[in-house]
PAPAMAR-104619 format. One line per field, with one value per residue (C-alpha): residue number from 0; chain; x, y, z; residue in one letter. Coordinates in nm, 4 decimals. Example, Ala and Ser with C-alpha at 12.3 -4.5 7.8 and 13.67 -1.06 7.14 Angstrom:
seq = [0|1] .
mol = [A|A] .
xx = [1.2300|1.3670] .
yy = [-0.4500|-0.1060] .
zz = [0.7800|0.7140] .
type = [A|S] .
***
This chain:
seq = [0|1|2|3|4|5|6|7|8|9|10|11|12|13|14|15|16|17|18|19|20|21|22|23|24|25|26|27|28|29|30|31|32|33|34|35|36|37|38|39|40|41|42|43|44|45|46|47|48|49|50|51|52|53|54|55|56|57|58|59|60|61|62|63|64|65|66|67|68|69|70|71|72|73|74|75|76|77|78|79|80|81|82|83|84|85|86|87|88|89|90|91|92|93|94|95|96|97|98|99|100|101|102|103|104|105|106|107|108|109|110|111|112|113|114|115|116|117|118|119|120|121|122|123|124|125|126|127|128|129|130|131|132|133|134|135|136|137|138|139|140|141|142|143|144|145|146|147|148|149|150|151|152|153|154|155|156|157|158|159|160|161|162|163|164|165|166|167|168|169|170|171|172|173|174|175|176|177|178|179|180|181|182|183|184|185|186|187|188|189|190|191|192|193|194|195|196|197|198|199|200|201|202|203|204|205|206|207|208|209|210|211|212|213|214|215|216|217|218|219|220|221|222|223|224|225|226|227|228|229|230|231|232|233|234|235|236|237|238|239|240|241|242|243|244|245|246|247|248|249|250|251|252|253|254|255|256|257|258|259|260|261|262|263|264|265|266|267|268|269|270|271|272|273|274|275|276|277|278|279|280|281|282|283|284|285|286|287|288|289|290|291|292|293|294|295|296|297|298|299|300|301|302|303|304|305|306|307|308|309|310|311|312|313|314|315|316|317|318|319|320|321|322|323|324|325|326|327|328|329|330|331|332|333|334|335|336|337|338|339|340|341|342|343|344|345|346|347|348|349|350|351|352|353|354|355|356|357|358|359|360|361|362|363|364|365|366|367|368|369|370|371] .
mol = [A|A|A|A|A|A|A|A|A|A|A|A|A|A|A|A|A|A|A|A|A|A|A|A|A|A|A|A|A|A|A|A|A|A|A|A|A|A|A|A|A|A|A|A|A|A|A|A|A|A|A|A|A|A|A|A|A|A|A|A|A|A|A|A|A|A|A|A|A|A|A|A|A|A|A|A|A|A|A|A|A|A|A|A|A|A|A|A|A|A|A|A|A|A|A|A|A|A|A|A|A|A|A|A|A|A|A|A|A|A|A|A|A|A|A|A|A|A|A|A|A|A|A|A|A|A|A|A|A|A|A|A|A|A|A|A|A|A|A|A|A|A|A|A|A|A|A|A|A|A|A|A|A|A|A|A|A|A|A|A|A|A|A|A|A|A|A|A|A|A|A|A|A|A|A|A|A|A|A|A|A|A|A|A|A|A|A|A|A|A|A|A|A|A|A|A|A|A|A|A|A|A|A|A|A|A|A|A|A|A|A|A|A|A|A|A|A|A|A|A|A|A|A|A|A|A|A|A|A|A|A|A|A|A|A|A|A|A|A|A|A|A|A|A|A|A|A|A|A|A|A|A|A|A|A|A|A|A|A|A|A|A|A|A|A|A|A|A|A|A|A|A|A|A|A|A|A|A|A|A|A|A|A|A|A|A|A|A|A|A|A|A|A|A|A|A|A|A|A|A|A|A|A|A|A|A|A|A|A|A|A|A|A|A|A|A|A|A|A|A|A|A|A|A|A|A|A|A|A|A|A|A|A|A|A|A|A|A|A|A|A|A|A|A|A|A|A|A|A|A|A|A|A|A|A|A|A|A|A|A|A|A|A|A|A|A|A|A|A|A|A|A] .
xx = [-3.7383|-3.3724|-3.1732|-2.8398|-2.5186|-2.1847|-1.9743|-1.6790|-1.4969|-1.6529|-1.8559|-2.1023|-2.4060|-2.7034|-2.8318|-3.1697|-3.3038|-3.6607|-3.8900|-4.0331|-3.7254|-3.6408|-4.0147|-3.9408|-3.6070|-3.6020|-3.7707|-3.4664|-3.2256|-3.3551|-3.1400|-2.8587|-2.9967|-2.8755|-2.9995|-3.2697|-3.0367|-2.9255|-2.6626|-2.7164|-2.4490|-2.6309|-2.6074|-2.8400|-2.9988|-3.0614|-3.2010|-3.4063|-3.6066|-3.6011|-3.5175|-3.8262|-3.9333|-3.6123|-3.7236|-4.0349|-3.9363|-3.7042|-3.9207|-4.1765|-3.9402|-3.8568|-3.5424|-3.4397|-3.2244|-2.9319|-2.8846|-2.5435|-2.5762|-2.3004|-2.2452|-2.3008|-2.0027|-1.6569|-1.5143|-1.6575|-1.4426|-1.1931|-0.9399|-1.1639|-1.5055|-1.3372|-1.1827|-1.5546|-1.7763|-1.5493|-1.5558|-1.9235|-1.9408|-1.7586|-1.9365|-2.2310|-2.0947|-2.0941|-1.9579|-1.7830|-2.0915|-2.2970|-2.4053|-2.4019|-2.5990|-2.4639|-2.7434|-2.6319|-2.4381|-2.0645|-1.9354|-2.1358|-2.0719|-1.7096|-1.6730|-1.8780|-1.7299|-1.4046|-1.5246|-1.6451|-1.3528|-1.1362|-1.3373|-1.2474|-1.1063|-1.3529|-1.7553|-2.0222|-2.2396|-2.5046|-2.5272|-2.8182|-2.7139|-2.9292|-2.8086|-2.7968|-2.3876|-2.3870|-2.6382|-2.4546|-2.1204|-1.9796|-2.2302|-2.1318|-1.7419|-1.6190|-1.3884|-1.3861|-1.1617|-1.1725|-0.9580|-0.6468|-0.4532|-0.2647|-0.5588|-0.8667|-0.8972|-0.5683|-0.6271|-0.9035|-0.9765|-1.1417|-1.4198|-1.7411|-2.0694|-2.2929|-2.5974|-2.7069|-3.0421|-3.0900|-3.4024|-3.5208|-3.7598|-3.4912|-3.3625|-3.6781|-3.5231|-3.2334|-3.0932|-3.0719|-2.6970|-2.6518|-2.8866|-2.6747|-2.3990|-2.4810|-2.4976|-2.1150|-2.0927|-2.3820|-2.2385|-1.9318|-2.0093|-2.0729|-1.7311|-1.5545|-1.6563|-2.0440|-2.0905|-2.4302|-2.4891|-2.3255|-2.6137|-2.8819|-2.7663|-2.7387|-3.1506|-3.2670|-3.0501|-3.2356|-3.5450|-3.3425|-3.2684|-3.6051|-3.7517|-3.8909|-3.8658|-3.8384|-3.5237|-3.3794|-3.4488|-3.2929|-2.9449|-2.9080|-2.9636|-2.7412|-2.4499|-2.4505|-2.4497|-2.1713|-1.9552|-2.0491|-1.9133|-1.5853|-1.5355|-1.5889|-1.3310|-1.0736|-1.1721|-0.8468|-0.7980|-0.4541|-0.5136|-0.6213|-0.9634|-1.1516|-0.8663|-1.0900|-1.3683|-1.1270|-1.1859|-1.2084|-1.0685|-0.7298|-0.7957|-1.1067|-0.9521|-0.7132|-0.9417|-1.1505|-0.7990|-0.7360|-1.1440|-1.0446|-1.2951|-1.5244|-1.8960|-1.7538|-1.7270|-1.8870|-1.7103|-1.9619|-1.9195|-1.5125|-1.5476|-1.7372|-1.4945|-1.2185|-1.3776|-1.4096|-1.0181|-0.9261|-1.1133|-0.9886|-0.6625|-0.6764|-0.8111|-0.4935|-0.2328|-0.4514|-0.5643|-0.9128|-1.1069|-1.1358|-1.5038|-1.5711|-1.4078|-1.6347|-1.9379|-1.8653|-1.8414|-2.1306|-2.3338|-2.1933|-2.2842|-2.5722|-2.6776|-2.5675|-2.2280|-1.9098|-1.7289|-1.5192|-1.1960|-1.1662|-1.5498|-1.4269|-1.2380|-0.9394|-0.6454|-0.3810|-0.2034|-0.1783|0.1588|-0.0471|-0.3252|-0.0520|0.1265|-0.2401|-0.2501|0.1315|-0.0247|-0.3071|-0.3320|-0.2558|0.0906|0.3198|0.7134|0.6814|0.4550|0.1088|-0.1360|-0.4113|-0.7225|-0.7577|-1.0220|-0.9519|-1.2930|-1.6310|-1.6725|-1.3084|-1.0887|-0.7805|-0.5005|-0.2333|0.1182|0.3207|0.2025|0.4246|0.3115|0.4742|0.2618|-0.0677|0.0514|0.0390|-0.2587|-0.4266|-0.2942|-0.3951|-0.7704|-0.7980|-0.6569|-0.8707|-1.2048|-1.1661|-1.1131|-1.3100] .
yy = [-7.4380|-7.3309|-7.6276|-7.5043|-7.7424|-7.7906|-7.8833|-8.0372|-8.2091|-8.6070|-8.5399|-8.2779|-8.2625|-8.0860|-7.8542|-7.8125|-7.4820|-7.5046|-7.5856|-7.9231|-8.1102|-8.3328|-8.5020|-8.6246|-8.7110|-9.0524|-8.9352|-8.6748|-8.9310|-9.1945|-9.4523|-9.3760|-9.6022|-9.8760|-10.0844|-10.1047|-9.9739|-9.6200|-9.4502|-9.1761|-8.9412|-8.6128|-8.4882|-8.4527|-8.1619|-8.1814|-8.5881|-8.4163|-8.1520|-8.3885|-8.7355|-8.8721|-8.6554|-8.8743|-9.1599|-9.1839|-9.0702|-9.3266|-9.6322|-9.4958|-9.6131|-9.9388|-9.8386|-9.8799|-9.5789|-9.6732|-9.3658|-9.2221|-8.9130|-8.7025|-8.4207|-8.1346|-7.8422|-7.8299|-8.0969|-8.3511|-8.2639|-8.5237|-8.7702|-8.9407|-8.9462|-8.9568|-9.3278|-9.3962|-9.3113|-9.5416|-9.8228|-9.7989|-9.7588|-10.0272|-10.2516|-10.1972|-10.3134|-10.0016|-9.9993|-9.8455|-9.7484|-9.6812|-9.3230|-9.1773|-8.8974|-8.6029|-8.4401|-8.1275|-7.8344|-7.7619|-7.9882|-8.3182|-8.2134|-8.2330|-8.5252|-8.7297|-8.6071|-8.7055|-9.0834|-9.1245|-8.9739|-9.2213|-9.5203|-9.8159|-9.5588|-9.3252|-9.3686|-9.1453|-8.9149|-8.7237|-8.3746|-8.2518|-7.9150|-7.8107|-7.4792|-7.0962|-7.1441|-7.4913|-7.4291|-7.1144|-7.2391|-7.5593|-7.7832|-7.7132|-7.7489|-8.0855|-7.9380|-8.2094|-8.1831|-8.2826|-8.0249|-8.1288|-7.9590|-7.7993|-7.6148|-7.5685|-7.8548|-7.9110|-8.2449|-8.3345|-8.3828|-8.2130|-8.4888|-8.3368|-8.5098|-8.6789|-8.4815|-8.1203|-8.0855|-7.7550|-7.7538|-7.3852|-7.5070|-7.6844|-7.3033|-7.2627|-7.4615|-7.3338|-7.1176|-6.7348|-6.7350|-6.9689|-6.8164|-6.5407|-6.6972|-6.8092|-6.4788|-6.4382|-6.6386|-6.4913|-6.1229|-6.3135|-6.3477|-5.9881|-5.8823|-6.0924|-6.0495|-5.8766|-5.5361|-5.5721|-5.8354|-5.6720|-5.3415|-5.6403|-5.7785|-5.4065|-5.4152|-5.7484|-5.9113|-5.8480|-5.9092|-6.2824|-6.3713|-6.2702|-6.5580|-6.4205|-6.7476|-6.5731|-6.3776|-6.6705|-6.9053|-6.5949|-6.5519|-6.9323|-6.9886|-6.6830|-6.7884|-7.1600|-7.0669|-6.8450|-7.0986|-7.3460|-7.1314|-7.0597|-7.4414|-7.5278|-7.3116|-7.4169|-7.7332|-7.7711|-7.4138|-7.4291|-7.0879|-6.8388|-6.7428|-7.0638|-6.9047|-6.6058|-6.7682|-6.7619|-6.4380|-6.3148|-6.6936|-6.6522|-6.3754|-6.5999|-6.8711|-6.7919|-6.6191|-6.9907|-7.1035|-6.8900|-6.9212|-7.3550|-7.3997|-7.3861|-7.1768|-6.8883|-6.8500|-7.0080|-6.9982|-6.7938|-6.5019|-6.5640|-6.5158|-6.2123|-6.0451|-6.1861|-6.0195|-5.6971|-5.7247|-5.7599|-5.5024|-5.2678|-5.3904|-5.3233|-4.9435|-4.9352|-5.0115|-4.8336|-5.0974|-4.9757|-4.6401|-4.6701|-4.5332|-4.8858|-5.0677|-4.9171|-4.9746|-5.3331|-5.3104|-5.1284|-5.3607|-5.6669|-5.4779|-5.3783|-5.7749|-5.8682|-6.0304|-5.9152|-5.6565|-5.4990|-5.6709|-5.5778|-5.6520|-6.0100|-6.0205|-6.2102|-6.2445|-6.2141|-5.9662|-5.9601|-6.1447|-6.4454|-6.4439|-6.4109|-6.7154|-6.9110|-6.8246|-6.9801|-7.3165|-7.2266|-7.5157|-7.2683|-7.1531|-7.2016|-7.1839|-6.9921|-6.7371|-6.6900|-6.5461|-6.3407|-6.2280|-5.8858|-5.6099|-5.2947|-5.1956|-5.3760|-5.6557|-5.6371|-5.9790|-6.0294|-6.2717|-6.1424|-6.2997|-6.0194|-5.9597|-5.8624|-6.0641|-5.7824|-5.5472|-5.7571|-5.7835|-5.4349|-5.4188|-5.6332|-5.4488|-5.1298|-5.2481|-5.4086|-5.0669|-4.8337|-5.0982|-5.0687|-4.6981|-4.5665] .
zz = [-3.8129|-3.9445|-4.1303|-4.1581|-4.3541|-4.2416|-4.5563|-4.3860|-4.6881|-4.6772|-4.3857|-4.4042|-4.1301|-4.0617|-3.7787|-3.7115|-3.5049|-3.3697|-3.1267|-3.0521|-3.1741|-2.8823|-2.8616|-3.2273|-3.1849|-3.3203|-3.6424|-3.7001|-3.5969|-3.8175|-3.9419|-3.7310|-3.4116|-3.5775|-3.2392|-2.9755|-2.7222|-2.7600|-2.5418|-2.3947|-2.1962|-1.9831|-1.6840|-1.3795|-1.4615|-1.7672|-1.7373|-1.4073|-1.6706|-2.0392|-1.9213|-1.9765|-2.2714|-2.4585|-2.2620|-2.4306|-2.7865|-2.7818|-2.6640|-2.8673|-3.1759|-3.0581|-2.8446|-2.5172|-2.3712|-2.1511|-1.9374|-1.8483|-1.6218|-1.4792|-1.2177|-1.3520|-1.4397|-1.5843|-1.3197|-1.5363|-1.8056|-1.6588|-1.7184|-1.4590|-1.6025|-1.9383|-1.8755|-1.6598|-1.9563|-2.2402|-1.9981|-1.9857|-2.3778|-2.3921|-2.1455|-2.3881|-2.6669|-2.8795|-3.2295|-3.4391|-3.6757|-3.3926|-3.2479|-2.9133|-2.7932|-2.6107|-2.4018|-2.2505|-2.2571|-2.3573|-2.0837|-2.1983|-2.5344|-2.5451|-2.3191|-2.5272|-2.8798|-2.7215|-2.5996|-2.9094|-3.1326|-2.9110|-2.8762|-3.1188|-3.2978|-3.3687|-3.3573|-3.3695|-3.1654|-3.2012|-3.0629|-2.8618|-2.7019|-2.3949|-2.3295|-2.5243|-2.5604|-2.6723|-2.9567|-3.0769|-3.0586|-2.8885|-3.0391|-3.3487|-3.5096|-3.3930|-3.1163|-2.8280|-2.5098|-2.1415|-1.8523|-1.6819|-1.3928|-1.6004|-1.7827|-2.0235|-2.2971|-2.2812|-2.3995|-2.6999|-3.0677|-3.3670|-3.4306|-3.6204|-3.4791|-3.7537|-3.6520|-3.4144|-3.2973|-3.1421|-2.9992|-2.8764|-2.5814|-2.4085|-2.3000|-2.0943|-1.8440|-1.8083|-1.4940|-1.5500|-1.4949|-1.7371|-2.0299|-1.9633|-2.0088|-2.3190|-2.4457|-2.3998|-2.7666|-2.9109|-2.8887|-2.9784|-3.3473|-3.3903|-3.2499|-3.4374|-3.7811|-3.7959|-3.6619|-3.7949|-3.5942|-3.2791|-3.3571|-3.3277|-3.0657|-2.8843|-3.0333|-2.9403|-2.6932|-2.3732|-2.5408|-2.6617|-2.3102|-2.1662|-2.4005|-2.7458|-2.9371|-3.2563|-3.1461|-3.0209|-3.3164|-3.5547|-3.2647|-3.3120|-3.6366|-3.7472|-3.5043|-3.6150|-4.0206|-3.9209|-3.7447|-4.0426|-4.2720|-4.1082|-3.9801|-4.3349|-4.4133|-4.1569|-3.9483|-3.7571|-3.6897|-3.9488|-4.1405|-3.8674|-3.9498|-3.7308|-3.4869|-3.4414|-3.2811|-2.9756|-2.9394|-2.5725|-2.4467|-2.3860|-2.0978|-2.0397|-1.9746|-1.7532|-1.5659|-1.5267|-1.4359|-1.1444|-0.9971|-1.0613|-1.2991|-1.0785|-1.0249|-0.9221|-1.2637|-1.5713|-1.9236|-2.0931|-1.8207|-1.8788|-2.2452|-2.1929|-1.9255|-2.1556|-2.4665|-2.2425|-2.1601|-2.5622|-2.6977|-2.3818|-2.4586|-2.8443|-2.7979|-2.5076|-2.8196|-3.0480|-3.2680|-3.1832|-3.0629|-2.7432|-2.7671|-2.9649|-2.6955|-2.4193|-2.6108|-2.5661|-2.2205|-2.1733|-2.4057|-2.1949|-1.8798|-1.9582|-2.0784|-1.7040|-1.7519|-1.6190|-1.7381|-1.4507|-1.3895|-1.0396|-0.9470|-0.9575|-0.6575|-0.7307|-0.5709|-0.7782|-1.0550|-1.3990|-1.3973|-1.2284|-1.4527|-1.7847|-1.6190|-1.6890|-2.0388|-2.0864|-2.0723|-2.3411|-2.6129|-2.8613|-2.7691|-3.0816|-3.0594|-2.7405|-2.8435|-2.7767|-3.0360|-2.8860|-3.0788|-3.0571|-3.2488|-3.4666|-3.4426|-3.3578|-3.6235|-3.7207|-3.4824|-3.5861|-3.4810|-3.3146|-3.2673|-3.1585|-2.8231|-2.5376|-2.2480|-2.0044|-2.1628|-2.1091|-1.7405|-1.6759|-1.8699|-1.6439|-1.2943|-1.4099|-1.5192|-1.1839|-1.0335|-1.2903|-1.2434|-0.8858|-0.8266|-1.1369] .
type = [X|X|X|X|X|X|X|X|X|X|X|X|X|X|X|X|X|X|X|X|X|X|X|X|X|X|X|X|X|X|X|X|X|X|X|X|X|X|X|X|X|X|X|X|X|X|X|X|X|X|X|X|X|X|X|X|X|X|X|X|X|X|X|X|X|X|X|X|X|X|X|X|X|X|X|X|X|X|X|X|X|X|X|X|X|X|X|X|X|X|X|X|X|X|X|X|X|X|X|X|X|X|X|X|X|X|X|X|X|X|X|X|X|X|X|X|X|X|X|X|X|X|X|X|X|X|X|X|X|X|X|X|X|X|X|X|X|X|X|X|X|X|X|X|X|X|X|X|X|X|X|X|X|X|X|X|X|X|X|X|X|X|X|X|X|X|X|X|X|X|X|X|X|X|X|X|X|X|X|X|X|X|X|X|X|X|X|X|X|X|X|X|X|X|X|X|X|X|X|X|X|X|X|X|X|X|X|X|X|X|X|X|X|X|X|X|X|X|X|X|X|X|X|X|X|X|X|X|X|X|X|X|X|X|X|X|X|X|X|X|X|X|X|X|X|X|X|X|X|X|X|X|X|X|X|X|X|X|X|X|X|X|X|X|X|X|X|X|X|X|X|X|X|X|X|X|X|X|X|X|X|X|X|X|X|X|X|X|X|X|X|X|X|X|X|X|X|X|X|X|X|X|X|X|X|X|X|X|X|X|X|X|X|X|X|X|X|X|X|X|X|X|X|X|X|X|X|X|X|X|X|X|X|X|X|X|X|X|X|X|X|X|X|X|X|X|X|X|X|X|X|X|X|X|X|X|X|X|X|X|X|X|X|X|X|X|X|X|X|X|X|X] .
***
C-alpha cells in the first residue's frame, strides 16, 4: 500500500493506495466516527456492488450506517440534490466535528465536500473514491462544486477532506467506459508537467486499464503525490501552477456543455478530447511541434478515448462551443486563460488567447477530423 501526505498549511491528510481498504474501513477511519451512526452519501451503483461490504465494516465497529444513495451521473450535481442531501444531514443531527463519507466517484465526491463545507459552517467528510478518475484526481485537492444551467461547477468551495482511501479493488467494478475515462487524468499528469510519465503511460497504460494491479497501484499513487505536491503549493488555485491541472478542461468543458452533461459524454472522455484540442491548438500557434501534438492524439486514440473532433457529431461550430467556455468559473476581467503545451510535459497558462482564433480552430478540426 502507498501512503501519500497532503501538507495543506493546518490541515494536512493522508491518502492511502491499496487493495483491501474498504473491508477495514473503520480501522483507517478510526477516531473520526465520533458516533454509532455514520453518514454515508453514494450512489446506486456503487451501494449495488460495495454497500454491504461498508455495511458490515461499519457494524462490525459498533456503527450503524445511515445510507444516502443518489442517481447516478453529473445531474446530481444539483442545486436540487444539493439542498436534499443538507436537509437530510441535518435531520440527523450531524455536527460540526463529525465526518461524512463520500462513496463514489467525482460526482458524489464534490456534492458531498460541498454539503459538508456548507453545513453548520463547515464539517467534515471523508473521501472514498470508487472510480480510476476520482482516485487520481478529484478525490484529492479539496475542490467541491455542484452544476447549474449556466455551466460546470459553477458554484462550489475549496474544502480539503480529513481523510482519502483509495482502494484499488473497487475499479474491478467499474464499467469499461468509465475505467477509460479515468484514464483521461491519468495521461493528464504527464502532459502537464512529466514527459516521463507520459513515455509510461505510452508503456503501461493499456496494460493499467486491462487490470494489472501493480500498474494501477504505481498510476495512482504517482498521480495523487503529484497533485499533493502542487495543491500544497497552491490550494486555491491563486499563483497559476494548481491552474495547470485544468489542462484540457476548458475545451472539455464546453464540450460537456453542449452534449448537457449528460452520457453522451462523460468528463473524463471531455478532458481527453479537450486535451487533444490544446495540444492541436498549441502546435497550430506554434507553441508546440506539431509531431508532439499528434503523438497525443494517437496515444489517446489508441487508449480508446476520443480524439477526433468531428467523430462526435455535434451540432454546432466553434463559435457555439467558445460561447460555453465564456461562462467557465475561471474567466478573470473578461479574459479567459487557457492551458496550453510547448511540448509534452511542458502546460503552461495562457491569458492571451484570441477567442476568434480558437473558433476557427475548432471549425477547421471539425472540417479537417471529418474529411481527413
Amino acid at each position: 500500500m502507498a501512503l501519500i501526505a497532503v501538507d495543506i498549511a493546518g490541515r494536512p491528510y493522508q491518502v492511502h493506495v491499496g487493495d483491501g481498504l474498504l473491508p477495514n474501513l473503520a480501522q483507517y477511519c478510526q477516531d473520526r466516527l465520533r458516533k454509532r451512526v455514520v453518514p454515508i452519501i453514494t450512489d446506486a451503483n456503487v451501494h449495488k456492488h460495495w454497500g454491504a461490504v461498508v455495511e458490515q465494516a461499519l457494524r462490525d465497529a459498533g456503527h450503524e450506517p445511515a445510507w444516502r444513495i443518489l442517481p447516478p451521473g453529473e445531474q446530481t450535481k444539483s442545486w436540487a440534490e444539493l439542498a436534499a442531501t443538507v436537509d437530510w444531514l441535518l435531520a440527523l443531527e450531524v455536527e460540526r466535528n463529525d465526518h461524512i463519507i463520500a462513496l463514489g466517484g467525482g460526482v458524489i465526491g464534490d456534492l458531498t465536500g460541498f454539503c459538508a463545507s456548507i453545513l453548520k459552517r463547515g464539517c467534515h467528510f471523508i473521501q472514498i473514491p470508487t472510480t480510476l478518475l476520482a482516485q487520481v484526481d478529484s478525490s484529492v485537492g479539496g475542490k467541491t462544486a455542484i452544476n447549474t444551467s449556466a455551466g460546470k461547477n459553477l458554484v462550489g468551495a475549496f474544502h480539503q477532506p480529513s481523510l482519502v482511501l483509495a482502494d484499488l479493488d473497487l475499479l474491478a467494478t467499474l464499467p469499461r467506459r468509465e475505467l477509460r475515462a479515468g484514464y483521461a487524468e491519468v495521461v493528464k499528469y504527464g502532459l502537464l508537467g512529466d514527459a516521463a510519465f507520459f513515455d509510461w503511460c505510452e508503456k503501461n497504460g493499456a496494460a493499467m486499464l486491462a487490470g494489472d494491479q501493480a500498474l494501477r497501484e504505481e498510476a495512482v499513487a504517482h498521480n495523487v503525490a503529484a497533485k499533493a505536491r502542487i495543491v500544497a503549493e497552491d490550494e486555491f488555485e491563486r499563483s497559476g501552477t494548481r491552474a495547470l491541472l485544468n489542462l484540457g478542461h476548458t475545451f472539455g468543458h464546453a464540450l460537456e456543455a453542449e452534449t448537457g452533461f449528460s452520457d453522451r459524454m462523460l468528463h473524463g472522455e471531455a478532458v481527453a478530447m479537450g486535451m487533444v484540442l490544446a495540444a492541436r491548438y498549441s502546435a497550430r500557434t506554434g507553441l508546440m511541434p506539431e509531431t508532439e501534438a499528434e503523438r497525443v492524439a494517437s496515444h489517446i486514440a489508441a487508449i480508446g478515448l476520443p480524439a477526433d473532433l468531428a467523430s462526435l457529431g455535434l451540432n454546432c461550430d466553434g463559435k457555439v462551443l467558445v460561447g460555453h467556455m465564456l461562462h467557465d468559473k475561471k474567466m478573470d476581467a473578461g479574459t479567459l486563460p487557457f492551458v496550453l503545451m510547448k511540448g509534452i510535459g511542458v502546460a503552461f497558462l495562457d491569458k492571451q488567447v484570441d477567442l476568434q482564433d480558437v473558433s476557427a480552430f475548432l471549425d477547421q478540426q471539425m472540417r479537417v477530423s471529418a474529411t481527413a
